[in-house]
MARPADREN-134464 format. One record per residue (C-alpha): chain; z, x, y. Coordinates in steps of 0.25 Angstrom, whole numbers, plus 5000, padded with zeros to 4 digits. Layout:
BEGIN
A;Z;X;Y
...
//
This chain:
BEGIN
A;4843;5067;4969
A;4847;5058;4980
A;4862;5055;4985
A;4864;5049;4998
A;4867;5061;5009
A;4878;5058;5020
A;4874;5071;5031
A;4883;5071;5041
A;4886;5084;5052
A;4897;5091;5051
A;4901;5098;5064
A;4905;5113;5068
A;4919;5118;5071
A;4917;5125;5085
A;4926;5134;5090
A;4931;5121;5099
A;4931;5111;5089
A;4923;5102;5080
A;4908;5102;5087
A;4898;5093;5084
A;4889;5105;5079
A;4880;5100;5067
A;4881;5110;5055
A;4867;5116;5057
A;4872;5123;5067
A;4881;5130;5059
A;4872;5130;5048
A;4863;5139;5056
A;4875;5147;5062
A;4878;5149;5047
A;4866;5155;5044
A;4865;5165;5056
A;4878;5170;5051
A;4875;5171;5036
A;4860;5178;5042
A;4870;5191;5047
A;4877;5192;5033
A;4874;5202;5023
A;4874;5200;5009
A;4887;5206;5006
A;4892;5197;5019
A;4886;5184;5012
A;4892;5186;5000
A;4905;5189;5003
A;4906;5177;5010
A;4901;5168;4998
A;4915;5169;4988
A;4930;5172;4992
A;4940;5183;4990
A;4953;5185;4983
A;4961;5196;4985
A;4976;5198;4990
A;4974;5190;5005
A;4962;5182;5000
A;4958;5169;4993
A;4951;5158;4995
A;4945;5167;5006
A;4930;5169;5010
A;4932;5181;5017
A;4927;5183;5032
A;4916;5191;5038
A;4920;5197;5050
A;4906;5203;5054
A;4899;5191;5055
A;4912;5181;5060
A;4914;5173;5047
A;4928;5171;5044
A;4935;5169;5033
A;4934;5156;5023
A;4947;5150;5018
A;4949;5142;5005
A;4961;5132;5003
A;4962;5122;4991
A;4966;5109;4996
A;4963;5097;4988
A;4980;5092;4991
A;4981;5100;5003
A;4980;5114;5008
A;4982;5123;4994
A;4978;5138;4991
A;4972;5146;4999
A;4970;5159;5001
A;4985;5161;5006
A;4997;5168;4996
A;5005;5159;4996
A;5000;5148;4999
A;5001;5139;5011
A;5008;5126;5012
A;5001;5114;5016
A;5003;5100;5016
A;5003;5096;5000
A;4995;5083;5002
A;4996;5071;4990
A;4986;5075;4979
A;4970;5072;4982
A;4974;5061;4972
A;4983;5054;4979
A;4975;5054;4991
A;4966;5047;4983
A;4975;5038;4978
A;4976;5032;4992
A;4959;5028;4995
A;4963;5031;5008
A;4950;5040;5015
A;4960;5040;5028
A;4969;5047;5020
A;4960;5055;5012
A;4955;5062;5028
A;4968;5062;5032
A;4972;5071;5019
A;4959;5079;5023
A;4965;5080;5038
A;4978;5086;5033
A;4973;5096;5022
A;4961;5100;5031
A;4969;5103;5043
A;4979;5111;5032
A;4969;5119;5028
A;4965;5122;5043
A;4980;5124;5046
A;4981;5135;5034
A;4966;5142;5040
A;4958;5137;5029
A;4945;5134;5030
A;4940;5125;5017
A;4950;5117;5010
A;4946;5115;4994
A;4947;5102;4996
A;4945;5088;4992
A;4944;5089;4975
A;4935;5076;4972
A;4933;5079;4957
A;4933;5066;4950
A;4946;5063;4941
A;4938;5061;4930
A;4950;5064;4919
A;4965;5061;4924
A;4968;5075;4918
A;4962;5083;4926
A;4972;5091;4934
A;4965;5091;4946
A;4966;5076;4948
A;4975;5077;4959
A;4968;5084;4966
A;4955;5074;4968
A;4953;5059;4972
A;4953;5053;4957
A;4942;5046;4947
A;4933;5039;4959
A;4922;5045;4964
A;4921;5035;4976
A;4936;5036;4979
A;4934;5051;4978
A;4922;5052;4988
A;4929;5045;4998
A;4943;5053;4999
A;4933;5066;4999
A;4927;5062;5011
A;4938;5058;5019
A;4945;5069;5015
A;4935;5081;5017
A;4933;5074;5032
A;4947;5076;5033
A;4947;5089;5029
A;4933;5094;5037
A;4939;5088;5049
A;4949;5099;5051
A;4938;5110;5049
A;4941;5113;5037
A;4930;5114;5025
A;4934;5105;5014
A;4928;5108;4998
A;4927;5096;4989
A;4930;5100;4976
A;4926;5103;4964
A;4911;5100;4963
A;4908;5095;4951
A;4917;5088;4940
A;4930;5096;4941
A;4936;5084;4932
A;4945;5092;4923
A;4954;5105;4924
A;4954;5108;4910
A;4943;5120;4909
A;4938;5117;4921
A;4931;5129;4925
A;4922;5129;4913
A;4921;5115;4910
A;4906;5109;4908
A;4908;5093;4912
A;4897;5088;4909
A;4893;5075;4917
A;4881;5066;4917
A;4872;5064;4931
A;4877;5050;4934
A;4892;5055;4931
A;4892;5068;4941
A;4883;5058;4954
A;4893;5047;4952
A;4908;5052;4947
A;4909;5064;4950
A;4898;5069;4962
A;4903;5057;4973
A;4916;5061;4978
A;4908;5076;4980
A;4896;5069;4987
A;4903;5062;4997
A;4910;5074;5001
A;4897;5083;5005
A;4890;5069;5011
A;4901;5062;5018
A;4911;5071;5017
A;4904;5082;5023
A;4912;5091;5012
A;4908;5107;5018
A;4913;5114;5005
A;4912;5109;4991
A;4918;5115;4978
A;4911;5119;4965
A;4922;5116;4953
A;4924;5126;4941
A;4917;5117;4930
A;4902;5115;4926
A;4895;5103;4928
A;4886;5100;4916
A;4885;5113;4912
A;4886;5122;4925
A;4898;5127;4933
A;4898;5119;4946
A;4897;5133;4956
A;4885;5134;4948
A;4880;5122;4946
A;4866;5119;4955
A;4865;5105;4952
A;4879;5103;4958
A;4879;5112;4971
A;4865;5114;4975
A;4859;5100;4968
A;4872;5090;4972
A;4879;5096;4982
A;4869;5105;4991
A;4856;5096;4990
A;4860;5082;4986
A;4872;5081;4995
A;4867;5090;5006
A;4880;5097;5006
A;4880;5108;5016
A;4894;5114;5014
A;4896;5125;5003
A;4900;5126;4989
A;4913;5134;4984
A;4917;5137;4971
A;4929;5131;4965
A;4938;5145;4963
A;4932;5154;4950
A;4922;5143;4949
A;4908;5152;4949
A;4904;5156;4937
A;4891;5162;4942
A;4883;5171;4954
A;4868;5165;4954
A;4871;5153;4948
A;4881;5148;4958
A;4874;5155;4970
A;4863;5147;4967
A;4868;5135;4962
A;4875;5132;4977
A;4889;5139;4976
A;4891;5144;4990
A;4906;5149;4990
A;4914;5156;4977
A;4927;5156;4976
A;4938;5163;4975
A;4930;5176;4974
A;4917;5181;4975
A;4915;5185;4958
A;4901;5178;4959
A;4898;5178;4974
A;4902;5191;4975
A;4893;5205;4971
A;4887;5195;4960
A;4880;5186;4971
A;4877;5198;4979
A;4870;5204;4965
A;4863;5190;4963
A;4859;5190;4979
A;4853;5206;4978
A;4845;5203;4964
A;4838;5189;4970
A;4847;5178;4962
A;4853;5176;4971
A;4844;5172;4985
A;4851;5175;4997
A;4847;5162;5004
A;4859;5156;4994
A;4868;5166;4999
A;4865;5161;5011
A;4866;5146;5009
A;4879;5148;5004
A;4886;5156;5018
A;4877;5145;5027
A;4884;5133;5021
A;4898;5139;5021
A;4897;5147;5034
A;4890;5135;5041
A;4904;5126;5036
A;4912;5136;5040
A;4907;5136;5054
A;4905;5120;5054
A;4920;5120;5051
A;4924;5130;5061
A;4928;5141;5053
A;4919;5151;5061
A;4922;5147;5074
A;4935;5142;5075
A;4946;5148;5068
A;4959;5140;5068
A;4972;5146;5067
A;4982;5143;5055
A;4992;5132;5059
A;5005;5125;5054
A;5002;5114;5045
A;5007;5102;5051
A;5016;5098;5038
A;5024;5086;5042
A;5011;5079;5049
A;5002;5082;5037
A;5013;5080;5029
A;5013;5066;5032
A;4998;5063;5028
A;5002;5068;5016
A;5013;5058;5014
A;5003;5047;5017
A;4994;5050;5009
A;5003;5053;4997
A;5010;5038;4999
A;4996;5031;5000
A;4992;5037;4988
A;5003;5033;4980
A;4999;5023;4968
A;5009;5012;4964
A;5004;5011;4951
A;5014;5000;4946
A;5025;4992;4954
A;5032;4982;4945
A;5043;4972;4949
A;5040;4979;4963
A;5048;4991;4961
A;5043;4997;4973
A;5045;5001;4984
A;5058;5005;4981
A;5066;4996;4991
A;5081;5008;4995
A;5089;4996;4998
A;5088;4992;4983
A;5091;5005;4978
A;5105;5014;4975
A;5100;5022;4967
A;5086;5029;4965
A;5082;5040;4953
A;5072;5047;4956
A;5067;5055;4943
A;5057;5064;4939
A;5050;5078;4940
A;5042;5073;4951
A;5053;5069;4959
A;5060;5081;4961
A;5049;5088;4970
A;5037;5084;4980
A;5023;5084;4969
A;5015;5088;4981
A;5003;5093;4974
A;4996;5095;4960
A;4993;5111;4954
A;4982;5120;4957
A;4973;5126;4969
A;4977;5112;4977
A;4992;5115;4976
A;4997;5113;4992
A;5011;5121;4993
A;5018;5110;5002
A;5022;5111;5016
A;5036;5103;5013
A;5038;5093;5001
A;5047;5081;5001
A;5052;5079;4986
A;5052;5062;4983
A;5068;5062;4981
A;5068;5067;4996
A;5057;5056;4999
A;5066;5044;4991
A;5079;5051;4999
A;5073;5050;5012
A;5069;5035;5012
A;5082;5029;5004
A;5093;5037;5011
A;5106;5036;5008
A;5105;5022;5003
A;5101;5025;4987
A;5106;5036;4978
A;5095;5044;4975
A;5096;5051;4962
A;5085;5061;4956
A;5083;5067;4941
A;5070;5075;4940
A;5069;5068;4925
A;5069;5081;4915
A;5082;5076;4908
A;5076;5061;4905
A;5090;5056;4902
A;5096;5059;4913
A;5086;5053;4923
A;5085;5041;4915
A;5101;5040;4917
A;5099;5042;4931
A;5088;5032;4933
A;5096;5022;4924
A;5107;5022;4937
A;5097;5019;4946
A;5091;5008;4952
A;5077;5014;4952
A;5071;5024;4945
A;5061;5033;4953
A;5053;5042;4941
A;5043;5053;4948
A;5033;5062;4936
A;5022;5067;4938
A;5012;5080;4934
A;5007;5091;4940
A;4993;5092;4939
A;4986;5104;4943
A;4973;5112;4943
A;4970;5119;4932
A;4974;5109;4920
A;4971;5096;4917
A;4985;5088;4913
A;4988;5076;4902
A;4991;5061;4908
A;5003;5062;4904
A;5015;5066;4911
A;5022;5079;4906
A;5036;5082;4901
A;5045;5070;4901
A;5040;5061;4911
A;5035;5049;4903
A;5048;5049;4896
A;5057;5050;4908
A;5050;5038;4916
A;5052;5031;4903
A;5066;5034;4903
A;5069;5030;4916
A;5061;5018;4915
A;5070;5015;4902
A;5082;5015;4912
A;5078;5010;4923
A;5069;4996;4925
A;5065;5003;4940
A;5059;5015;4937
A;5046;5020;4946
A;5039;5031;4940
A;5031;5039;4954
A;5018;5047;4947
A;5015;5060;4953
A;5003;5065;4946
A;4989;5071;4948
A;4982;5060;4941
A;4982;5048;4932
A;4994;5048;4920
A;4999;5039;4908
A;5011;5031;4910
A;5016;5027;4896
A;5029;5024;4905
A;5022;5013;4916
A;5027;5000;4910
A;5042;5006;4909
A;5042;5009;4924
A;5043;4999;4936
A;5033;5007;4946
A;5023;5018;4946
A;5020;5027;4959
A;5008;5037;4957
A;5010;5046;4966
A;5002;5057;4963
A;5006;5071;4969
A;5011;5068;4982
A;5011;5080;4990
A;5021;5085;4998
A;5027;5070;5006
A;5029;5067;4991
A;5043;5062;4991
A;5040;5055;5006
A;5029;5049;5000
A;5033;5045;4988
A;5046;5037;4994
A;5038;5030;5004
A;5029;5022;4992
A;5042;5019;4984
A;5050;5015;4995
A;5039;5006;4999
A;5037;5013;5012
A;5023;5016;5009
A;5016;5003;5001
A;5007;5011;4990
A;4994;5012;4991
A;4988;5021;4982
A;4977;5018;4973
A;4973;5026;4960
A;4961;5035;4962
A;4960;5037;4948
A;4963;5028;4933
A;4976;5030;4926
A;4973;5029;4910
A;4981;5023;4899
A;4976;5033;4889
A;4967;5047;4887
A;4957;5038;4880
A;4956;5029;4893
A;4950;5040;4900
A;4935;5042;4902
A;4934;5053;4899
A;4944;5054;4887
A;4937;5063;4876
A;4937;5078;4873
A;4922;5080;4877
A;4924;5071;4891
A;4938;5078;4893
A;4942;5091;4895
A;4928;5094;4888
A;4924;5102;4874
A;4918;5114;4875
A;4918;5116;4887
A;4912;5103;4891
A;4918;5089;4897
A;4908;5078;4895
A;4908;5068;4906
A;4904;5057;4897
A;4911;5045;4903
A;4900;5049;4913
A;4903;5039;4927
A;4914;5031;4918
A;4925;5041;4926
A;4940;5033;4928
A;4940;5019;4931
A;4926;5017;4928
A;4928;5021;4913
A;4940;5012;4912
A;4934;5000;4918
A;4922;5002;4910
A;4929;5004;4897
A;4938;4993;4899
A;4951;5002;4898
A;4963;4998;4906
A;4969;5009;4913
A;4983;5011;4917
A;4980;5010;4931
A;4966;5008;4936
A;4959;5017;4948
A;4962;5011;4961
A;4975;5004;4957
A;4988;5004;4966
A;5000;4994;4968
A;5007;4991;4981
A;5018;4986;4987
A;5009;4974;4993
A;4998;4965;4987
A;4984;4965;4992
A;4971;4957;4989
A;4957;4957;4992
A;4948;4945;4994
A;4935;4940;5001
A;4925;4951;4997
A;4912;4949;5004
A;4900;4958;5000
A;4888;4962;5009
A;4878;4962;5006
A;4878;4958;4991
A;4862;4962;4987
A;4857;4974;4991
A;4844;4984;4986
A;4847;4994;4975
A;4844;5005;4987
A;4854;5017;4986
A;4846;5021;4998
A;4847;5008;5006
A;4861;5012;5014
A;4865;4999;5012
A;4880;4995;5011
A;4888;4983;5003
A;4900;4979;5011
A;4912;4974;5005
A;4921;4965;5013
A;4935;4960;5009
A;4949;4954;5013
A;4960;4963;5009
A;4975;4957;5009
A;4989;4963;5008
A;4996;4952;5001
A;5009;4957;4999
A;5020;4959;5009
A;5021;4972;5014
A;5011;4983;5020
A;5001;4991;5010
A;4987;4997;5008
A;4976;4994;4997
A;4965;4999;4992
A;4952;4990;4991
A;4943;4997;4980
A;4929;4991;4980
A;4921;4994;4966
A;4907;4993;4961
A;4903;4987;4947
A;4889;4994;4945
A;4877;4986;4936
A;4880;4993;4923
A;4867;4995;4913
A;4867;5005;4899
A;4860;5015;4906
A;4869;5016;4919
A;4884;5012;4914
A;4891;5008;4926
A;4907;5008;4927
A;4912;4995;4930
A;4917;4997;4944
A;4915;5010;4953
A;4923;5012;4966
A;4914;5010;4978
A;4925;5008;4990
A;4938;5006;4995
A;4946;5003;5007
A;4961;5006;5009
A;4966;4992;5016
A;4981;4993;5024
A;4986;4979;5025
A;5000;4974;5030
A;5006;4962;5023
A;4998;4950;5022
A;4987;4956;5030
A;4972;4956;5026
A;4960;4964;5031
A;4945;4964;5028
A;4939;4976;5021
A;4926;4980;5021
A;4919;4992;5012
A;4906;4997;5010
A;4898;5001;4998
A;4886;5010;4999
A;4874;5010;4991
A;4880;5022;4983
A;4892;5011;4978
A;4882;5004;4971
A;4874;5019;4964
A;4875;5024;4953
A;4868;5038;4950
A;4855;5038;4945
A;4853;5047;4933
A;4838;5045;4931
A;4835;5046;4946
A;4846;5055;4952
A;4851;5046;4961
A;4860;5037;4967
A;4854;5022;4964
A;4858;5008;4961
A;4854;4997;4953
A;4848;4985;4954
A;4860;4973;4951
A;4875;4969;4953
A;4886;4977;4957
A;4900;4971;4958
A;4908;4974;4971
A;4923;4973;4965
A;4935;4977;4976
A;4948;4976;4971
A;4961;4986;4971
A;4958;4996;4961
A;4947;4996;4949
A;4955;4986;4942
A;4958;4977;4951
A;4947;4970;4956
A;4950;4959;4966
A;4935;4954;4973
A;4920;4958;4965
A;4907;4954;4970
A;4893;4959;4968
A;4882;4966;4976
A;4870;4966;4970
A;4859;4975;4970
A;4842;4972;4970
//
């Protein structure tokens, strides 16, 4: 198998700081160490502990010098550890609003503030980024990732594990391979073709070993076409070790192993929480030969040889106070630019306080901060600020604020009918463990209808994990997706609707009409009979299902308003033929003049997609996301932008040769502002 290999140093920690050492060095200082261990040493250093002071914990050896191994989950900020109770952190915006900005700056400054966190609250690998694909909208964990795309996935990974591993502290991309769906999701069989697993579903993982530089990866809970991921060879010891050269080592996802032999062999380097199959099983499959002790070996080299790359050997940093206010404010930034106006009519916003009297503000999801979905990536928040402190704060004395957390539908609708805007904030609360309907629960449908019945300025604000129906949206005048917020949530919040922050958020993953719209809207495809969910929309995975069916969706991936126009023109394509080489290291720029043409400040997001020669034998989705560029342009002001397309954003995944390869023929270049929104096309073609 042939994938294009990115190897890249990655330097030690000395005791005086970051030195330029290359990692043999502490490979080979790795296995001096690991040549002193006994067996009972090496296997107690291959699995955690749990008992009354410990978890997450890898325990020390004092005779040798290795210290102790911490575990924190952190996919929205530093969350458990091994600490009763837990620590607070800084409760960043959910993964999936971070995606929502296609902002890679943003993305290593998220990485920054949850790395330096995790170093702040002595840990030493944080469970994080989650890259799993949003295959279903229902999956609970969809929060918690970077949404449908498997390009705009790979390239918030990147920037965030840089950001992270930059403040010496391990990062573990999560959950390898095809944690889709929470519902029996540590027993589930997903059953995926070849070209299916390279293209949708492999990508966002890859690019974190090869450009990345990922140190730790995570093996998830389900099988993978028949084998449970900790033990399945072709993923760990086929993909990830030899394929992708990936030198770091390979936890499992907590209670994940299901086997001794099988997962020692298969390339499991690290079980957690506990030892039940690394334990006095492994040393029993060691001493009767099933076991050879060069794979014990291997696995202590690779994470021993991290650990000391990172400094965790050498330099010991003491717990510090997190800086809350400072990070505090990344988390604000990054919660307003990933914020989705999703509708706007008659300009309704931003709310302008001089205009105003009085403001209702209505909902369960106005009374408190939603700083974070359920689960292992709960962050217990350092401060919160509730979004009718946020509103208070920027209109003062000069509006009457009044607020009803909408349970008794009447009275907030009477309330609502008094005022001069309508401010209506639901939501869910999605969490690990479940998967959750599209549909908001309790009465939240029939209060925004209520209120919409009274009040012609009504704006619903959306805080939820993923995608949901709105059988209300033609009732309302405005639609803010705002998605969990983290802990700056009301601050946030009031600087998008009063206009202080002009939305830039675009959607990382397709809003449906219906269950039936769904790709993968069956039984068998989702959650699965007996035991099994069938992948059989195969590479057809979001936008790529609608836009091949014809179905229109409620809003498209990509999409997002403003409070300002933009337009793109003058697309210039170099060059325009080329060789069908994969291996040429060729590139195809795209050059383009991008205008704000409205009248006030704001961001956009220029999506380039690629329209694949399509043939019987190889369906091809319409358009594929193949780059993007976030463009800040003050009124009237234009700017050239140029983007590159490598040869793997004209590949597909050979399933005959078991490669990366592309066909002979036409391939449309189409940029534009979100997959249905196509403003320039031209086409490259290939010989």
């Amino acid at each position: 198998m042939h994938r294009t290999l990115i190897k890249g140093l990655i330097v030690c920690l000395s005791a005086t700081g970051w030195a330029s050492l290359r990692g043999e060095d502490c490979d080979d200082r790795a296995r001096q160490l690991v040549s002193k261990m006994t067996l009972e040493e090496k296997l107690s250093e291959l699995h955690g502990i749990q008992d009354d002071s410990h978890f997450r914990y890898v325990p020390p050896l004092k005779r040798l010098g290795i210290p102790p191994f911490r575990i924190a989950n952190g996919p929205a900020g530093v969350g458990p550890a091994g600490d009763v109770p837990q620590k607070p952190a800084t409760a960043m915006p959910a993964p999936i609003a971070l995606a929502s900005t296609w902002d890679l700056e943003l993305a290593n400054k998220y990485g920054v503030v949850i790395g330096q966190e995790s170093r702040d609250l002595d840990e030493d690998l944080l469970e994080a980024p989650d890259v799993n694909i949003a295959r279903v909208p229902q999956n609970g964990r969809t929060f918690e990732a970077f949404g449908e795309d498997p390009f705009l996935a790979s390239r918030m990974a990147v920037s965030e594990i840089q950001g992270i591993q930059n403040q010496g502290v391990i990062a573990n991309v999560k959950h390898f391979a095809a944690n889709n769906q929470e519902s029996s999701r540590s027993r589930i069989n997903a059953i995926i073709d070849e070209r299916a697993l390279e293209e949708i579903y492999f990508p966002a993982f890859e690019n974190s070993v090869t450009e990345g530089h990922v140190a730790s990866v995570m093996a998830a809970y389900n099988k993978v076409n028949g084998v449970y991921c900790c033990e399945n060879t072709f993923l760990l010891k086929d993909v990830l070790k030899k394929d992708w050269n990936f030198k770091g080592f390979v936890t499992s996802d907590f209670g994940a192993v299901h086997s001794t032999v099988h997962s020692a062999l298969a390339g499991l380097d690290l079980e957690m929480p506990t030892g039940k199959y690394f334990g006095t099983n492994l040393q029993f499959a060691v001493e009767t030969g099933h076991v050879p002790i060069s794979i014990i070996d291997d696995k202590l080299v690779r994470r021993f040889s991290i650990m000391m790359r990172f400094g965790l050997f050498d330099h010991m940093e003491k717990p510090r106070p997190i800086p809350a206010r400072k990070d505090g404010l990344v988390a604000r930034m990054i919660a307003e630019n990933g914020m989705v106006l999703l509708k706007n009519d008659r300009n309704e916003l931003p709310l302008i306080p001089d205009r105003i009297r009085q403001i209702a503000i209505i909902g369960p999801y106005a009374v408190r901060a939603m700083s974070g979905g359920g689960g292992s990536s709960h962050v217990v928040p350092l401060y919160t600020v509730a979004p009718v402190d946020g509103i208070r704060q920027r209109l003062g004395s000069r509006s009457k604020i009044e607020f009803d957390d909408g349970q008794d539908v009447s009275r907030a609708q009477s309330l609502a009918r008094i005022s001069d805007v309508a401010v209506v904030m639901v939501g869910d609360a999605d969490t690990e463990g479940r998967d959750h309907s599209l549909t908001l629960d309790g009465n939240q449908d029939a209060l925004i209808m209520a209120i919409a019945a009274a009040n012609p300025n009504t704006i619903v604000v959306l805080k939820t994990g993923s995608a949901i129906f709105m059988p209300w949206l033609d009732h309302v005048a405005a639609v803010l997706e705002a998605w969990y917020p983290g802990e700056e949530d009301g601050n946030a919040l009031a600087a998008v609707l009063f206009g202080e922050i002009n939305p830039s958020g675009r959607l990382p993953i397709t809003f449906p009409r219906n269950l039936t719209d769904l790709p993968a809207n069956t039984k068998s495809q989702y959650p699965g009979m007996n035991g099994a969910a069938n992948y059989l929309e195969g590479v057809f995975v979001g936008y790529r299902s609608y836009d091949a069916k014809g179905i229109q969706p409620l809003f498209p991936f990509g999409y997002g308003l403003s409070y300002t126009t933009f337009s793109c023109k003058n697309l210039a394509i170099t060059p325009e033929t080329l060789a069908a080489n994969i291996h040429s290291g060729e590139s195809v720029g795209l050059d383009l003049k991008v205008s704000n043409t409205g009248k006030r400040f704001g961001e956009t997001v220029v999506q380039v997609y690629v329209g694949f020669p399509s043939a019987r034998e190889i369906p091809q989705p319409p358009e594929q996301l193949k780059g993007f560029s976030k463009v800040a342009l003050d009124a009237g002001q234009s700017r050239n932008v140029r983007i590159h397309l490598d040869m793997r954003s004209f590949a597909y995944w050979n399933t005959d040769a078991h490669e990366w390869s592309i066909l002979p023929g036409d391939y449309k270049i189409m940029v534009g502002f979100s997959s249905r929104d196509i403003q320039l096309q031209k086409v490259v073609c290939f010989k």
